[in-house]
LUMVEX-500603 format. One line per field, with one value per atom (N, C-alpha, C): residue in three letters; x, y, z; residue number from 1. Coordinates in Angstrom, 2 decimals. Layout:
<midrens>
resn: c(ala/...)
c1: c(X/...)
c2: c(Y/...)
c3: c(Z/...)
resi: c(NUM/...)
</midrens>
This chain:
<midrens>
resn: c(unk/unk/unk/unk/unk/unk/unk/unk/unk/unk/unk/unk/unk/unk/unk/unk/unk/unk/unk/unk/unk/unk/unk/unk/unk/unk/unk/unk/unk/unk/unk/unk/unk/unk/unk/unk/unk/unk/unk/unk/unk/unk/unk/unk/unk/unk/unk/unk/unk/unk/unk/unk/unk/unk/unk/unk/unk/unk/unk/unk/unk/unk/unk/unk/unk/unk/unk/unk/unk/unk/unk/unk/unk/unk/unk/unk/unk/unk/unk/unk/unk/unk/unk/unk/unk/unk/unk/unk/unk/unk/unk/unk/unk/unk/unk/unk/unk/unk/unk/unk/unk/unk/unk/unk/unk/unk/unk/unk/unk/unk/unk/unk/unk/unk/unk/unk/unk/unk/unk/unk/unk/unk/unk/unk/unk/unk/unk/unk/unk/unk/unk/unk/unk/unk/unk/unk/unk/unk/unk/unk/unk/unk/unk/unk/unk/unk/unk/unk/unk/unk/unk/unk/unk/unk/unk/unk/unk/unk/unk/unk/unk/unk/unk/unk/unk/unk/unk/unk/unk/unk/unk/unk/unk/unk/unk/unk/unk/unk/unk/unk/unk/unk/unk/unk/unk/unk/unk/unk/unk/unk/unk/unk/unk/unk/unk/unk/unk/unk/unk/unk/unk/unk/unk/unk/unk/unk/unk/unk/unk/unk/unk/unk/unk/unk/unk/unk/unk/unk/unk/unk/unk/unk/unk/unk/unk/unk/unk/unk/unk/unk/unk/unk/unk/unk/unk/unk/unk/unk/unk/unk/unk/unk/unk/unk/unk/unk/unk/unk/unk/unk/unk/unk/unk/unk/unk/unk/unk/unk/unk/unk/unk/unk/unk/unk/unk/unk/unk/unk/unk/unk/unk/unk/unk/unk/unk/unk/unk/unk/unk/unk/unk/unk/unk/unk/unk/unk/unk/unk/unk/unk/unk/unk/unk/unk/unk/unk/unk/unk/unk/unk/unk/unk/unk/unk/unk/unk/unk/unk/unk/unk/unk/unk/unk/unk/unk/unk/unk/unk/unk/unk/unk/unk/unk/unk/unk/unk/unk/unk/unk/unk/unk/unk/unk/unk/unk/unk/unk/unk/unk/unk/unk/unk/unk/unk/unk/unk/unk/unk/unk/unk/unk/unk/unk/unk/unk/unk/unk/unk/unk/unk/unk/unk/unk/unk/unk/unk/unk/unk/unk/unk/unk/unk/unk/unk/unk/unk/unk/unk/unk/unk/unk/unk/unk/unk/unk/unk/unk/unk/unk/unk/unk/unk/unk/unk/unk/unk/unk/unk/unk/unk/unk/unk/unk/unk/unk/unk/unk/unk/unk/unk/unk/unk/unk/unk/unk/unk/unk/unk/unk/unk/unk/unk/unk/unk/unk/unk/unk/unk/unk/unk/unk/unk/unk/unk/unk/unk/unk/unk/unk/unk/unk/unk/unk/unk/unk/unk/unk/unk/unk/unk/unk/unk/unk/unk/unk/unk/unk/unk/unk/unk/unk/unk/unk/unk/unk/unk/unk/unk/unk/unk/unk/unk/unk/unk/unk/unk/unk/unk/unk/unk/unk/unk/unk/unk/unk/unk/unk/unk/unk/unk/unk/unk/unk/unk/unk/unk/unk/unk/unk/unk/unk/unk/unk/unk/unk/unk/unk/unk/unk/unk/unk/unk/unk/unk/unk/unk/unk/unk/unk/unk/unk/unk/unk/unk/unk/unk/unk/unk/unk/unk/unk/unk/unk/unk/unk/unk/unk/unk/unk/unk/unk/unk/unk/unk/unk/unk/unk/unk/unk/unk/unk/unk/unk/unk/unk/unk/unk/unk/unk/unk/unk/unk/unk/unk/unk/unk/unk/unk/unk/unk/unk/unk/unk/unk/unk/unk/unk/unk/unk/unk/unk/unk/unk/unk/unk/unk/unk/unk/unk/unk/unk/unk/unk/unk/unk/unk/unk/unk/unk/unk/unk/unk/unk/unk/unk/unk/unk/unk/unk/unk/unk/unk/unk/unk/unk/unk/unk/unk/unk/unk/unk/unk/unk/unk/unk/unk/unk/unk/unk/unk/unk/unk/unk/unk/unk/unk/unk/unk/unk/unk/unk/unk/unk/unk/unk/unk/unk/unk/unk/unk/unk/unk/unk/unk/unk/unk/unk/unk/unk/unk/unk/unk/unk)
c1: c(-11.25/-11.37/-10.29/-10.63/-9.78/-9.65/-7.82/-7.46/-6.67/-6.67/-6.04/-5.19/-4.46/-3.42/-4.41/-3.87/-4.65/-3.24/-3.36/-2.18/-2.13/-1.70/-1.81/-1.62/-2.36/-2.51/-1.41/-0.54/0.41/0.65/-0.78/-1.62/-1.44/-1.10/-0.42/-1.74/-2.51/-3.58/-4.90/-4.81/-5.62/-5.32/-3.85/-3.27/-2.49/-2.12/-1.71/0.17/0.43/1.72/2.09/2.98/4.23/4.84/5.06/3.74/2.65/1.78/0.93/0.75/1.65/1.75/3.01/3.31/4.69/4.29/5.16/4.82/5.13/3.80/4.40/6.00/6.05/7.83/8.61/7.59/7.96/7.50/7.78/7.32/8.67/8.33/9.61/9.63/10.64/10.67/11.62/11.89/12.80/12.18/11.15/10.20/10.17/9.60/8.91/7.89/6.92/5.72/5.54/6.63/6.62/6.45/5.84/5.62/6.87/8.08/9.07/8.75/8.26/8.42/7.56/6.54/5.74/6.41/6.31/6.60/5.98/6.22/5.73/5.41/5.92/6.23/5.21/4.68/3.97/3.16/1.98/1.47/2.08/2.26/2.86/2.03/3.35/2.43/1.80/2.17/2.22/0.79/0.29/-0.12/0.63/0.77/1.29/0.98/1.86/1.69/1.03/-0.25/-0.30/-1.31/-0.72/-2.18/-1.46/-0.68/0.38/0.87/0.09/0.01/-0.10/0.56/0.10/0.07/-0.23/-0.88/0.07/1.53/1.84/1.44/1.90/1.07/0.33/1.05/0.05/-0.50/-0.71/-1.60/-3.18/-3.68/-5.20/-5.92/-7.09/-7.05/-8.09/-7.65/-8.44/-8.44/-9.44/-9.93/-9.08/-7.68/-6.87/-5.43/-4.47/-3.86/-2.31/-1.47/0.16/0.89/1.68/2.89/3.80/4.07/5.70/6.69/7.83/8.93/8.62/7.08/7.10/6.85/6.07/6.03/5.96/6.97/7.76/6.35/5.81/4.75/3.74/2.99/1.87/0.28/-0.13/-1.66/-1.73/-2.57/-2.71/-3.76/-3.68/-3.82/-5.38/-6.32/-7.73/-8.84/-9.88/-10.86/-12.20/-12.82/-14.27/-15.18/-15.32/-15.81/-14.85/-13.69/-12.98/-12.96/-12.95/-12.92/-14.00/-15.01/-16.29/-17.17/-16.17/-16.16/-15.31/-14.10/-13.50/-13.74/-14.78/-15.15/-16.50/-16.95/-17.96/-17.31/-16.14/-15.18/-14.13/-13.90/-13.26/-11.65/-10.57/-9.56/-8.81/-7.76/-6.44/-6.31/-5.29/-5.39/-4.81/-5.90/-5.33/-5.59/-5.55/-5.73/-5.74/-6.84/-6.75/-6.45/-5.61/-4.97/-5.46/-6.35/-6.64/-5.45/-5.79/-4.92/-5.56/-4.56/-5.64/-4.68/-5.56/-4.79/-5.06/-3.85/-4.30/-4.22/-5.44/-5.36/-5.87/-5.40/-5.81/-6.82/-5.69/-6.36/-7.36/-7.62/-8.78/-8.48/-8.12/-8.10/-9.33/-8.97/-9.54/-9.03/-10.19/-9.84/-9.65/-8.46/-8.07/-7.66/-7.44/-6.77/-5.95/-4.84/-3.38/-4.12/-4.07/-4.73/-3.59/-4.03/-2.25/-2.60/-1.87/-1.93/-0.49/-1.02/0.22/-0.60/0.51/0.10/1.29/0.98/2.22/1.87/1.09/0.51/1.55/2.90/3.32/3.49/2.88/2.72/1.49/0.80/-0.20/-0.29/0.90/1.75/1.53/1.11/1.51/2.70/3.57/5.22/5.05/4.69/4.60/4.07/3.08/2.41/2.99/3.61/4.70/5.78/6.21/7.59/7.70/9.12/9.82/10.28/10.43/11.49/12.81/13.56/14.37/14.71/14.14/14.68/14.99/16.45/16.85/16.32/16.07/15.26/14.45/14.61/14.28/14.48/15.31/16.24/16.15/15.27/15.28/16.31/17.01/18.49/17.92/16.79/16.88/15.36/14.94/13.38/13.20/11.67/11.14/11.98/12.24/12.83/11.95/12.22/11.57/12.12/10.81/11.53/10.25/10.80/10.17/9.26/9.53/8.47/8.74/7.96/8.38/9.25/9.83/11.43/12.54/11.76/12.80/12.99/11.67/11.38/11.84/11.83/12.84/14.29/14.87/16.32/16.34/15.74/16.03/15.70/14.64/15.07/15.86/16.34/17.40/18.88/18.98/20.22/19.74/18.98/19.33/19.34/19.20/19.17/18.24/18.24/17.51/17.50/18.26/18.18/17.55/17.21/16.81/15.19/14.16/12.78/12.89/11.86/11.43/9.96/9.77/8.31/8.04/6.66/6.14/5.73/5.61/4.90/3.67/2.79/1.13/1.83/1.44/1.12/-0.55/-0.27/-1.22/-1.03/-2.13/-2.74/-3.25/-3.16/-3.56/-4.75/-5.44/-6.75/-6.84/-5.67/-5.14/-5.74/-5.08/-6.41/-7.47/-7.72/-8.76/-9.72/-10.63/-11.13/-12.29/-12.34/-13.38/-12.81/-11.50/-11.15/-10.99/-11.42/-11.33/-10.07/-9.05/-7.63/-6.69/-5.51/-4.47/-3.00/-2.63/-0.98/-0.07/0.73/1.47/2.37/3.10/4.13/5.42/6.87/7.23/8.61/8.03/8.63/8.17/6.63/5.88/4.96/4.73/4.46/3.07/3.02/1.90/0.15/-0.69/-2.02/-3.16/-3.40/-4.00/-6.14/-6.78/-7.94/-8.79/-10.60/-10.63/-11.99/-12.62/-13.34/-14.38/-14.88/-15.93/-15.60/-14.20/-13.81/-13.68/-13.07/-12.52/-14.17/-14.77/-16.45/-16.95/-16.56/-17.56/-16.07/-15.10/-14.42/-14.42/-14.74/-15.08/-16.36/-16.95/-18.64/-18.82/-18.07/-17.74/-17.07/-16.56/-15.22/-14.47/-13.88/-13.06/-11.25/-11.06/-9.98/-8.57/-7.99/-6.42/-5.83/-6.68/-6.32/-5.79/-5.13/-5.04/-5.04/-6.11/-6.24/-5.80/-4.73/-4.17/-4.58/-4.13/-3.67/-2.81/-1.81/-0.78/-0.24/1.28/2.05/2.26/1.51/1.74/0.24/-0.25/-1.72/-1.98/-2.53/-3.19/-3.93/-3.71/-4.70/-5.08/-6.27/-6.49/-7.09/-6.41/-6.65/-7.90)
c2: c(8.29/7.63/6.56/5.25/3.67/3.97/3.59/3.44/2.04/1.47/-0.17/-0.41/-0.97/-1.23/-2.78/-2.12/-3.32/-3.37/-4.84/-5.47/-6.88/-7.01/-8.67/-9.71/-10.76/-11.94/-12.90/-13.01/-13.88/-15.33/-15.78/-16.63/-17.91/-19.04/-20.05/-20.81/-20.42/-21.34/-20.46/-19.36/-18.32/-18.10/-17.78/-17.45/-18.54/-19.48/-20.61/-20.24/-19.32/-19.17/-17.70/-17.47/-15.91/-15.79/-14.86/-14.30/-15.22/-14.50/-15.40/-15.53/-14.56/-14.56/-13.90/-14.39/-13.87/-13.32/-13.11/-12.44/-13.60/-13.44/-14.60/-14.97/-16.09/-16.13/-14.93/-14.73/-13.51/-12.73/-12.28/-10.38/-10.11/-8.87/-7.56/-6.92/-6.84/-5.96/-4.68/-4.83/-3.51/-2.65/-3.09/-2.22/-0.93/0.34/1.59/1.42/0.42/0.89/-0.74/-1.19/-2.56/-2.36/-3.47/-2.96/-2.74/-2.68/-2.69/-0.74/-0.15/1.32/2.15/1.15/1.87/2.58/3.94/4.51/4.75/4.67/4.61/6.49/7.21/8.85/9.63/8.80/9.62/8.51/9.31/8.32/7.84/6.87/7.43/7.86/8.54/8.69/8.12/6.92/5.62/4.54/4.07/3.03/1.83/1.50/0.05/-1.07/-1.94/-3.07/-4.28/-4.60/-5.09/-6.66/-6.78/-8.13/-9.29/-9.48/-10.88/-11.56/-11.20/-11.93/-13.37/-14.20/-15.35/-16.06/-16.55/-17.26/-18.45/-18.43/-19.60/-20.82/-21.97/-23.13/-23.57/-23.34/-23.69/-22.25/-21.17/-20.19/-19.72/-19.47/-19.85/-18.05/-18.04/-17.16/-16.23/-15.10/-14.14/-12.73/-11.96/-11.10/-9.86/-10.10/-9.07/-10.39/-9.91/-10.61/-10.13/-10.84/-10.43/-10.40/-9.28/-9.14/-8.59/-9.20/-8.68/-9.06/-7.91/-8.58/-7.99/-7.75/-7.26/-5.83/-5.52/-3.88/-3.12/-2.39/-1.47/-0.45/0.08/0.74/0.76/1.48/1.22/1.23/-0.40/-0.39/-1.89/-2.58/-3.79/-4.30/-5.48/-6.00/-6.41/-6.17/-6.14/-6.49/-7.37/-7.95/-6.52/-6.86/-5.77/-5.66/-7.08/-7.19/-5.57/-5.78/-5.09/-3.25/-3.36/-2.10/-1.07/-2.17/-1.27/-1.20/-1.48/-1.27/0.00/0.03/1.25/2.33/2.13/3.36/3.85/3.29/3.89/4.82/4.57/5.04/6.55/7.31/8.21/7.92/8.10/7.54/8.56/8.44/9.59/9.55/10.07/10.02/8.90/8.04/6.92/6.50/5.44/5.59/3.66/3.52/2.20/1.66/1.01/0.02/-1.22/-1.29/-2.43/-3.21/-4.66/-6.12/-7.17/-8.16/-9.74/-10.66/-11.13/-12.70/-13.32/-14.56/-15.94/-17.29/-17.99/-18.52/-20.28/-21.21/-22.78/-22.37/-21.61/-21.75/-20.50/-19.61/-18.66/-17.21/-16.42/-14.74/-14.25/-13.70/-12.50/-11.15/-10.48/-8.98/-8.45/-8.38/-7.44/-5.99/-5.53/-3.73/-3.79/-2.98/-2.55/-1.05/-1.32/0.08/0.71/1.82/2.35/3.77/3.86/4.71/6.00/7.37/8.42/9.10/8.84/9.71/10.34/11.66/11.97/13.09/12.50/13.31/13.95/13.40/14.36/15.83/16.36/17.91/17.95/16.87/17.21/16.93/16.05/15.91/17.22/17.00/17.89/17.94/18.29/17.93/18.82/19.78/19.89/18.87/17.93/17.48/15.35/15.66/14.32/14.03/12.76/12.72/11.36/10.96/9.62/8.76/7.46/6.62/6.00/6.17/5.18/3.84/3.00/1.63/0.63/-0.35/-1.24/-2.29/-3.08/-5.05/-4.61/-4.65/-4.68/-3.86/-3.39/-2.37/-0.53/0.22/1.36/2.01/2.80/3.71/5.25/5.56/7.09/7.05/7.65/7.75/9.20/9.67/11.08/11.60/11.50/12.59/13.40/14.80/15.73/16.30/16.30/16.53/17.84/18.88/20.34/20.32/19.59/19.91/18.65/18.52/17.60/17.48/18.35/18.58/17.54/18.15/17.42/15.72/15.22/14.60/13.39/14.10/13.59/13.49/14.46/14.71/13.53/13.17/12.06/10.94/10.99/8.68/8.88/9.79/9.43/9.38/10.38/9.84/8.54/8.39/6.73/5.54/6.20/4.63/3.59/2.37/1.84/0.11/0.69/-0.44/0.01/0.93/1.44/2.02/2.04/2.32/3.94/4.44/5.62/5.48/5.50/4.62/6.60/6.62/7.68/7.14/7.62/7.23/7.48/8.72/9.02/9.56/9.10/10.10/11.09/12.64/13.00/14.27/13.89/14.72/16.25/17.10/18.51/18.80/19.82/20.08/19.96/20.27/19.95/18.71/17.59/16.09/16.21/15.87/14.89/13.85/14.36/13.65/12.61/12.80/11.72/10.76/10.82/9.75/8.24/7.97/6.14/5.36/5.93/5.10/6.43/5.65/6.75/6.12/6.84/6.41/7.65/7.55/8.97/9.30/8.16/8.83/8.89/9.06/9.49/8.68/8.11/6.97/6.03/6.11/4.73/4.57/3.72/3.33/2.20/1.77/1.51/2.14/1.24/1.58/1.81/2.39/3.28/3.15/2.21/2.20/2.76/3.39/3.41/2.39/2.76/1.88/1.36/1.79/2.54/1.43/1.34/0.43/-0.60/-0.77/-2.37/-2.79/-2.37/-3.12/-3.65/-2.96/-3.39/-4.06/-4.17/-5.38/-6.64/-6.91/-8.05/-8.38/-7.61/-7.97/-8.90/-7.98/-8.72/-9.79/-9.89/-11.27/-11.33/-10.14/-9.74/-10.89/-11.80/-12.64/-12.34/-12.51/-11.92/-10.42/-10.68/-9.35/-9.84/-8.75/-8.79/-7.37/-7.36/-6.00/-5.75/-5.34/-5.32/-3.86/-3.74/-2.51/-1.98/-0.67/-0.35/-0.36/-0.07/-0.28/0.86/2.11/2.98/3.78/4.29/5.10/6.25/6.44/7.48/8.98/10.05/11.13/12.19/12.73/13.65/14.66/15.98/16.94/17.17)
c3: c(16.20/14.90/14.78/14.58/14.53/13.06/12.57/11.73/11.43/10.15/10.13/9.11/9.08/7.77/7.10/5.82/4.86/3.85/3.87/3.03/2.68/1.64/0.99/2.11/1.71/2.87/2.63/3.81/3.43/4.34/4.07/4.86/3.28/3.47/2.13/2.14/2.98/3.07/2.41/2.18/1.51/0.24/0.07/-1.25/-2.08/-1.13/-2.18/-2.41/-2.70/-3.23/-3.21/-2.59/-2.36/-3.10/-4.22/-4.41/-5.62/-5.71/-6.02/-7.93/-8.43/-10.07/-10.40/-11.80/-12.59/-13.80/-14.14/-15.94/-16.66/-18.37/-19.07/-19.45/-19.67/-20.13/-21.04/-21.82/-23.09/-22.83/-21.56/-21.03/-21.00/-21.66/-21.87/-21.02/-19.79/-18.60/-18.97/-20.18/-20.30/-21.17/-21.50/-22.83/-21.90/-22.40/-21.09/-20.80/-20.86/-20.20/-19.59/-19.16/-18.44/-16.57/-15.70/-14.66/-13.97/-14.26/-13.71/-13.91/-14.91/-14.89/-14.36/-13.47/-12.67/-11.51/-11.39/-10.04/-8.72/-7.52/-6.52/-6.03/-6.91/-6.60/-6.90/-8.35/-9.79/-10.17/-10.92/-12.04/-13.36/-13.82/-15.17/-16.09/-17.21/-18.25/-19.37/-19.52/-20.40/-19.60/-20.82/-20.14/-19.79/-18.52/-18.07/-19.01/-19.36/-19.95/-19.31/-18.58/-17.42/-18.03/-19.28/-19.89/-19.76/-19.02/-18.90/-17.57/-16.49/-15.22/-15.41/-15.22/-14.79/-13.38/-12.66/-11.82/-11.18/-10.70/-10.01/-9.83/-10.10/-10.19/-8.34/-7.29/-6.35/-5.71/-6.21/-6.30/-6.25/-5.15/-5.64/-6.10/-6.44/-7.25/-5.81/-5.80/-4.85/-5.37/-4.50/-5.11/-5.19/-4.43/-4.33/-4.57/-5.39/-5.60/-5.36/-4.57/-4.85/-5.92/-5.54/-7.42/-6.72/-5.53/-4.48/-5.64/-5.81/-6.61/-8.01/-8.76/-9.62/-10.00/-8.91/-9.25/-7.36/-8.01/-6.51/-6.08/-6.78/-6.53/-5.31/-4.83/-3.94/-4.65/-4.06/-4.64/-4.58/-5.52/-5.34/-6.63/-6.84/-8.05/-7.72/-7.95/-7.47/-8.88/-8.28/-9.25/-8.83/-10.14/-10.24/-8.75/-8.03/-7.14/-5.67/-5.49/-4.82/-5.52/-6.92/-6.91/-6.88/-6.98/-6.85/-5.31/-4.39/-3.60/-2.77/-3.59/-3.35/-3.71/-4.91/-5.54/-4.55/-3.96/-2.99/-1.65/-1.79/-0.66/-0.62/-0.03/-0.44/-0.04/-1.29/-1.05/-1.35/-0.93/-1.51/-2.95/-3.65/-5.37/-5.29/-6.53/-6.83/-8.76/-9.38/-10.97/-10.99/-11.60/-12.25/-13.65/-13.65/-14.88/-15.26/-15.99/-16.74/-17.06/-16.39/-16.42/-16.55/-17.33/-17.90/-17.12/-15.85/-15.37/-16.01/-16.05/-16.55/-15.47/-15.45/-14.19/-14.75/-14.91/-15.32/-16.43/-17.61/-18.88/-19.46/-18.30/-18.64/-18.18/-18.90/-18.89/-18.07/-16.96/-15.88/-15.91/-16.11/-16.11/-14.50/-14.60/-12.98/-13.49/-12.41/-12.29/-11.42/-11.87/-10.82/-10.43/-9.34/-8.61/-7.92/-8.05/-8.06/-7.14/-6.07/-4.95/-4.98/-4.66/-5.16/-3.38/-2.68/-1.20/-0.42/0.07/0.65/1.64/2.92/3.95/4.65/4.94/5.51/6.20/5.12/5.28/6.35/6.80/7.35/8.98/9.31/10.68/11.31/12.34/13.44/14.05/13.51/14.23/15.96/15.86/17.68/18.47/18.33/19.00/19.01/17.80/17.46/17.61/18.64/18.39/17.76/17.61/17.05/17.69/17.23/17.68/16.88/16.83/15.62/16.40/15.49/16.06/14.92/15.28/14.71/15.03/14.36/15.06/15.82/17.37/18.36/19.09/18.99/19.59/19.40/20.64/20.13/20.31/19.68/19.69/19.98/19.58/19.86/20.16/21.26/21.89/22.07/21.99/21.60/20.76/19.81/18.57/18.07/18.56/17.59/16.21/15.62/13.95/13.69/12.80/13.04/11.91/11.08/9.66/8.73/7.94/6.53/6.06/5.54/4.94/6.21/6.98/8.44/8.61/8.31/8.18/7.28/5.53/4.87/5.24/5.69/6.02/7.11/8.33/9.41/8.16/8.03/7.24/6.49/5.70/4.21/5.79/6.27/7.14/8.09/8.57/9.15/8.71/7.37/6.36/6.77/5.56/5.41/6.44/7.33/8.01/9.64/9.53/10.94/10.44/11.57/11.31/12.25/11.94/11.92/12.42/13.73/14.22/15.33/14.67/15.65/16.40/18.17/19.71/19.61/19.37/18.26/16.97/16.05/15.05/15.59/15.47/15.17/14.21/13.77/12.13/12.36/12.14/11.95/11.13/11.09/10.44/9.55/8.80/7.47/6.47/7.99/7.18/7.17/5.66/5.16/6.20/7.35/8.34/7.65/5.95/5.50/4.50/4.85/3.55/4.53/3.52/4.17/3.82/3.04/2.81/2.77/2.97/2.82/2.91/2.31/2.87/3.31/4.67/5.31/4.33/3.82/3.06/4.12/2.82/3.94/5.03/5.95/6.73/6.96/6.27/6.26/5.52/4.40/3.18/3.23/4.22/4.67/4.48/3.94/3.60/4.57/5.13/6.43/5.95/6.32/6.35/7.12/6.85/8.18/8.90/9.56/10.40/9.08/8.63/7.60/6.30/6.03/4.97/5.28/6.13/7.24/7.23/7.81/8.04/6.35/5.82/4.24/3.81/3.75/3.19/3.77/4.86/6.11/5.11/5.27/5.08/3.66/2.97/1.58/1.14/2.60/2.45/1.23/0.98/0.28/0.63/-0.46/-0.06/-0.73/0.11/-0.41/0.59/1.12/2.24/3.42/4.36/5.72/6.57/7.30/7.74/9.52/9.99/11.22/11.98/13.23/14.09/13.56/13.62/13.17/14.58/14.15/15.27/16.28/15.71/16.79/16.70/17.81/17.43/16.68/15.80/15.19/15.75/15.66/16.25/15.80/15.19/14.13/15.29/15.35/15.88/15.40)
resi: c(1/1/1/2/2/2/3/3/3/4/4/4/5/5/5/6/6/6/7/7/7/8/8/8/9/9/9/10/10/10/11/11/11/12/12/12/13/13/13/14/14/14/15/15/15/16/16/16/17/17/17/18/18/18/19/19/19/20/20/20/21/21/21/22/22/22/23/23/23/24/24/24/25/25/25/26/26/26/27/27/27/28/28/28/29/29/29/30/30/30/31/31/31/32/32/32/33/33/33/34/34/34/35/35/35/36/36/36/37/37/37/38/38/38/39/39/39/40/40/40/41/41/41/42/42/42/43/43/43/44/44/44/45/45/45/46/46/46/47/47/47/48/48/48/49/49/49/50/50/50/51/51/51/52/52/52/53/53/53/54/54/54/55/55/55/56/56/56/57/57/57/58/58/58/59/59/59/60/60/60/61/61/61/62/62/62/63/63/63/64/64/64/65/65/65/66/66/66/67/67/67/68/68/68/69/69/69/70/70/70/71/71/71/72/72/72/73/73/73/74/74/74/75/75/75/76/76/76/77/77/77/78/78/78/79/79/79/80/80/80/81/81/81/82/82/82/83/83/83/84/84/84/85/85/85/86/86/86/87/87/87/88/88/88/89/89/89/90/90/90/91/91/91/92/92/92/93/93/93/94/94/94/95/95/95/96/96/96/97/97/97/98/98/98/99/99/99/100/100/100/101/101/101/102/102/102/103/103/103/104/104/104/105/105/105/106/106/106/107/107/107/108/108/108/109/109/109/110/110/110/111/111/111/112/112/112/113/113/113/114/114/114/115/115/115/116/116/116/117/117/117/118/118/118/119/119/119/120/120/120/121/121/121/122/122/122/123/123/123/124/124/124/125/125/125/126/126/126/127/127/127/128/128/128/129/129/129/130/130/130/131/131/131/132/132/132/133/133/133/134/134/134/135/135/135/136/136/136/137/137/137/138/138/138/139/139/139/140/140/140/141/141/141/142/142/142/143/143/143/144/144/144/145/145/145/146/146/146/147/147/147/148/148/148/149/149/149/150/150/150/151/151/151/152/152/152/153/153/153/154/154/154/155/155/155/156/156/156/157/157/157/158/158/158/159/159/159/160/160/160/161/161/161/162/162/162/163/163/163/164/164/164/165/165/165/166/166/166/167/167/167/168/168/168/169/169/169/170/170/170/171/171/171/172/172/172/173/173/173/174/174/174/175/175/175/176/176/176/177/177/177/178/178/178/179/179/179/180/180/180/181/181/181/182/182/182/183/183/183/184/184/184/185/185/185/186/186/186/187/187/187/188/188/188/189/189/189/190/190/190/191/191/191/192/192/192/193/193/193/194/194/194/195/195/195/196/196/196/197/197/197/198/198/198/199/199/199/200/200/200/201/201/201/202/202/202/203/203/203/204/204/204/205/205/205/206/206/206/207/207/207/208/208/208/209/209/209/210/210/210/211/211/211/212/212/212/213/213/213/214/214/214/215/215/215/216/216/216/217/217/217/218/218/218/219/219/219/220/220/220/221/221/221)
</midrens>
């Protein structure tokens, strides 16, 4: 089973501008239910304040849109066309937020789609090892790590300037062998597609995306 990372297009010739919208001038980022208080952990419990996107002036408008810088969270800022496409799909827990772009004068209803994943527990740590590497540079090759907990304990100690790259990840029975998105959680935050989704977002020419290999292989027992 082929798995793919899907993530905002940072192609200037697709999107126009990095990122591609701000908040109006008179957005309150300190109010509580501003996107600054979205969490990447939890859902919240508040509705998000999300009716005040605006649109960068050389920005072009796509169906999945960037907000790098404005909300720390995992998910992506997506038009009706994209989400009703996801909704045909089986995804990890996720929750949509009604949002109003403003784009040369005219309010679009988007959604902050908002992703809560934390597979970890579902690693096969016997069958997985690690790498830690800085830049370029690997410092520690096959690392075994015994469980999840373990797991946390290695990235919080190697800090945030060193990566945490598995040689396979492989998955235990445990996974979910029919979900079509996911995120590991974890040591990598990354949006995990699978063959199944990648084909119908192509098809759809879904714009504002970029869908790659990941950097190390996937393997579901």
């Amino acid at each position: 089973m082929n798995y793919y990372i899907l993530s905002n297009s940072t192609d200037e010739k697709v999107v126009g501008d990095i990122p591609q919208v701000k908040m109006a001038p008179d957005y309150d980022f300190d109010k509580h239910n501003s996107v600054r208080s979205i969490s990447r952990d939890n859902f919240p419990e508040f509705n998000p304040d999300l009716n005040f996107f605006v649109m960068t002036p050389k920005a072009k408008l796509t169906d999945v849109i960037t907000v790098s810088g404005l909300i720390s969270a995992k998910g992506f800022l997506i038009n009706e066309k994209v989400k009703n496409i996801l909704d045909k799909h089986n995804l990890v827990s996720h929750k949509y937020y009604q949002a109003k772009l403003y784009y040369k004068n005219q309010a679009f209803t988007y959604y902050w789609w908002h992703v809560v994943s934390d597979l970890t527990p579902c690693i096969d740590y016997n069958q997985t090892s690690f790498i830690i590497k800085r830049l370029f540079k690997i410092e520690v090759d096959n690392l075994t790590i015994p469980n999840a907990e373990g797991l946390k304990k290695t990235r919080y100690e190697i800090g945030a300037l060193k990566n945490l790259i598995p040689n396979t990840l492989v998955l235990h029975e445990t996974f979910d062998k029919n979900l079509d998105l996911f995120i590991i959680g974890g040591f990598n935050d990354e949006i995990f597609v699978s063959e199944k989704l990648k084909i119908e977002l192509e098809q759809q020419k879904i714009s504002g995306i970029e869908i790659s290999k990941p950097q190390f292989p996937i393997r579901v027992a």
